[in-house]
N, C-alpha and C positions, 0 to 999 in steps of 0.2 A: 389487526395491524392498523396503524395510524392512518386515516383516508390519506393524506399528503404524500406519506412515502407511497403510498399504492398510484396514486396520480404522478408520481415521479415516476414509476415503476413502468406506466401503462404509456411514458410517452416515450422513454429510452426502448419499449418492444418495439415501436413502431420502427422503427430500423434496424433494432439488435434482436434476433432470433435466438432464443435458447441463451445459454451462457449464465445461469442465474445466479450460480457463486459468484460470478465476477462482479454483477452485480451490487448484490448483495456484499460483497467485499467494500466493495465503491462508497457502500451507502454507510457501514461500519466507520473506514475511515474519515469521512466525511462530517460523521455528528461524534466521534472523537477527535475532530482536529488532527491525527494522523496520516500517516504519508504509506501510500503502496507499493510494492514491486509486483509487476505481474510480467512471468514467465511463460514463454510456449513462440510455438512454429508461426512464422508469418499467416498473415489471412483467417485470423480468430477472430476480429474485430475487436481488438484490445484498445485501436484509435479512433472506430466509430463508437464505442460504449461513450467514452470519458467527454468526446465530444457532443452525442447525445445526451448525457447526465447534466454536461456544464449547460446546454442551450438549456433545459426543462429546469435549471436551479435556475436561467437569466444573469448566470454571473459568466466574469469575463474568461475568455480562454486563451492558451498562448499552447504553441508545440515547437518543442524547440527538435532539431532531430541534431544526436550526436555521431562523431564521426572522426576518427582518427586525427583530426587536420585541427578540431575544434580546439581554441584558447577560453578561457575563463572568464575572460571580457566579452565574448561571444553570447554569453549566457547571464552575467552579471551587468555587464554595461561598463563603461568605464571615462574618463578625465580626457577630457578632446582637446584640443587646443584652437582657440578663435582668432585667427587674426585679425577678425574685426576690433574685436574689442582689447586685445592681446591678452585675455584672459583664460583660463581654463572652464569649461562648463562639462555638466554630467552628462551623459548620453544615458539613458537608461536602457536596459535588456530586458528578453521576454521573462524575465524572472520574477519583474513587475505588472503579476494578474492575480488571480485568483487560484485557477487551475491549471496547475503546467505541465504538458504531457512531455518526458522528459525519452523522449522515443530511442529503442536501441539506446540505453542509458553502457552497455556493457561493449559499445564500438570506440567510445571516447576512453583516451586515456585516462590515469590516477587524480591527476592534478585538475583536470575538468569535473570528475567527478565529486574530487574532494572542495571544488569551491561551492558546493550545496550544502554542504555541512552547517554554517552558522545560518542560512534562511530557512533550513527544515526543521533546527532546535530552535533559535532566537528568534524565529519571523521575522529577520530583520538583514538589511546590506548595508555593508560596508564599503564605498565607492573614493580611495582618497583618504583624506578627512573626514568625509561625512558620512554618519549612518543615519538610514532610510529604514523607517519600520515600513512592514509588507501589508497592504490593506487587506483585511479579514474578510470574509475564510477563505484562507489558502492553504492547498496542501500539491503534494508533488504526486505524480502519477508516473513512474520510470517503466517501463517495458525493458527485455533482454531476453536477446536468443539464446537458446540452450546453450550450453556450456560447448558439447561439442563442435558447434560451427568454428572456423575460423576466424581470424581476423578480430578476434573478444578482449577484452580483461577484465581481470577480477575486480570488484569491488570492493574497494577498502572497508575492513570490518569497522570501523568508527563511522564508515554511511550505512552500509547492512542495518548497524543496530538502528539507527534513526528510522528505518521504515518500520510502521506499526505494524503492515501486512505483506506477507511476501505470497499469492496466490500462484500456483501452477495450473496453467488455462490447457484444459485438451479437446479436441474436437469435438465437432458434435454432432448429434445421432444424425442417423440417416434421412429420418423426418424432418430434422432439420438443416439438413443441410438441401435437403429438396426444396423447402420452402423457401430459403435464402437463394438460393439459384433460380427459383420462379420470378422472387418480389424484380431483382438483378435484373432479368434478363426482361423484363416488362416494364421496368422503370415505375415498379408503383409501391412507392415510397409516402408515407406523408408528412407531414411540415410539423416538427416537433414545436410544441409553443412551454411558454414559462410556466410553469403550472404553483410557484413557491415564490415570495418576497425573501430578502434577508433575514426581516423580523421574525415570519414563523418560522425559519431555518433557527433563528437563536432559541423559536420557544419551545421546537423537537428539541433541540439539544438540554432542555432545561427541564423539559418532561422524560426525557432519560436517565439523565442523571438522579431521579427521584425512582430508578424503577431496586426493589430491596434484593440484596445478596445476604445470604444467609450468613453468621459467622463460620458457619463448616462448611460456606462454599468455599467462603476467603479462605480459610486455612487448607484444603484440596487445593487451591490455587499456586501457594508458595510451597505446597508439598512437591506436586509437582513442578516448579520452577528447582526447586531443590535438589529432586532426583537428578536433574541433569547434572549439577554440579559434584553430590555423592552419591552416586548409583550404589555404592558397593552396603550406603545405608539401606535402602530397599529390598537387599536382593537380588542387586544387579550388576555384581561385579563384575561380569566377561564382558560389561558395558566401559569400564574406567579406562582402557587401555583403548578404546576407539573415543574418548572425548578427550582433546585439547584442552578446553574451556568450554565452560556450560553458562547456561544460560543468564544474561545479564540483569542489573535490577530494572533494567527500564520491560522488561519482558514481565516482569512483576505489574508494574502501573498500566502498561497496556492492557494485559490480561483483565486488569478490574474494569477499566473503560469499556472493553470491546464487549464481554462478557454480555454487559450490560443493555449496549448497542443489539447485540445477536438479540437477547429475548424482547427488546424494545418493534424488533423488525419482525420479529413473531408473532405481536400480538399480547407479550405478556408483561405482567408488573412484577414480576420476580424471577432470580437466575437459577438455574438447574444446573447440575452437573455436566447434564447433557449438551448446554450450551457453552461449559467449560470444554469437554472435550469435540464440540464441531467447529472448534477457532482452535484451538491448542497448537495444533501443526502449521496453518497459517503466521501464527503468529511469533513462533520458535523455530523454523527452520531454517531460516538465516540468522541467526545468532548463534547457532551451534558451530564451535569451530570440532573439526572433526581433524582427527591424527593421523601421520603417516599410514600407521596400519589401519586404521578406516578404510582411507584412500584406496590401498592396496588390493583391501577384501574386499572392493566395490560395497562397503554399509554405508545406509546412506544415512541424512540426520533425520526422514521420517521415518524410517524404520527403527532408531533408535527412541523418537517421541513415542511412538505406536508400541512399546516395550515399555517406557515410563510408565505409559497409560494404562498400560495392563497390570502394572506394579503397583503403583498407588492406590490402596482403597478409595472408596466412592463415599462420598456420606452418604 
């Protein structure tokens, strides 16, 4: 592994206990330019990680937290009106940082969550007349409580797809949760510092990008991207009648980024299959739209990946 991601690695532990997918999710969408949803019960530290990762990159952080009452200029900014000058001027919102922790993204209404659409594809706002590109790298970190809570809404599938990673966060061991409850109750924490410039964040990202996928990884990749959409070609037709919609093209382009990102964080200059199928579900599981009778027979869309993945041969 790259000493820098490890020195990232070793200054986001000093506060964050265990949790290493998420991590490691963090660090994926981060040298892909991609955006995450990460899933699970309050009190995982889903907003000390992102805020630990943002101090140790030394780039800027905003959290915005959403909440039924939120407006879209709340989060975007918006045209104020001066009467000093009787002019209009922009107010800008926390939308203008680097990393924006988009907290309880699933308590704000459609239309809050749909105004993130053009800054997670286009890096860029539109405020007015004017558009605002977003100063580099930025990407979105949205949180949401399980489905079953109260008080929720879905997620418009045109933002679903814009996240590169959807992770489901669940507790953790007993070991660690001991340790997290000692550091806590002793207050002994230490002082995360910056351990990365911008520059060598562009030059991981430029020495990823050089790490080789094999042609028969690529083609396992859209096989599997495939299966979702014609399962009954694989073998898997008791699956057609539980998918709506299968997986989109942008779940194709991810998959070559991330792929690449996974064996980059390993240690290795070439992608395995293996590191196809330890992102596969992250990466495809909000994008699946699943059918009334999914719904019904409680199937969920990982247990439908986890059936692709046994379908598909392996190179």
């Amino acid at each position: 592994m790259n000493s820098k991601i490890q020195e990232i690695k070793k200054e986001v532990s000093k506060v964050v206990v265990g949790q290493e997918k998420m991590i490691d999710g963090l660090l994926v969408a981060l040298l892909c330019e991609g955006h995450i949803l990460i899933e699970g019960v309050p009190g995982l530290a889903k907003t000390t990680t992102v805020n630990a990762l943002a101090k140790s990159l030394g780039l800027n952080f905003k959290r915005a937290q959403f909440t039924p009452d939120l407006l879209p200029s709340d989060i975007l900014g918006a045209e104020i009106y001066d009467p000093q000058t009787n002019n209009f001027k922009i107010k800008k919102g926390p939308i203008f940082t680097n990393l924006l922790l988009a907290d309880e993204i699933n308590r704000a209404p459609a239309k809050v969550q749909s105004a993130l659409l053009e800054v997670m594809q286009e890096k860029q706002v539109t405020l007015g007349d004017t558009t605002f590109k977003i100063d580099l790298p930025f990407f979105v970190m949205a949180t949401q409580n399980p489905v079953e809570q109260e008080g929720v809404y879905q997620l418009p599938e045109a933002q679903l797809d814009r996240f590169m990673l959807k992770l489901l966060v669940d507790y953790n061991t007993k070991e660690e949760e001991l340790e997290i409850a000692r550091r806590i109750s002793s207050g002994n924490f230490e002082e995360i510092q910056a351990v990365i410039s911008a520059d060598e964040l562009n030059k991981l990202k430029e020495s990823m990008k050089k790490i080789h996928v094999d042609a028969e990884v690529e083609k396992y990749i859209i096989e599997l991207v495939n299966a979702t959409r014609n399962p009954d070609e694989y073998g898997l037709k008791e699956l057609k009648d539980f998918i709506q919609f299968g997986a989109s093209p942008r779940v194709s382009i991810d998959m070559f980024k991330a792929v690449k990102a996974m064996a980059f964080l390993r240690g290795k200059d070439f992608v395995t299959p293996v590191d196809v199928a330890y992102i596969a579900k992250d990466i495809m599981r909000h994008r699946i739209v699943l059918s009334y009778e999914a719904e019904a027979e409680g199937i969920t869309a990982d247990e439908i990946i986890q059936k692709v993945l046994e379908a598909v041969a392996i190179p």
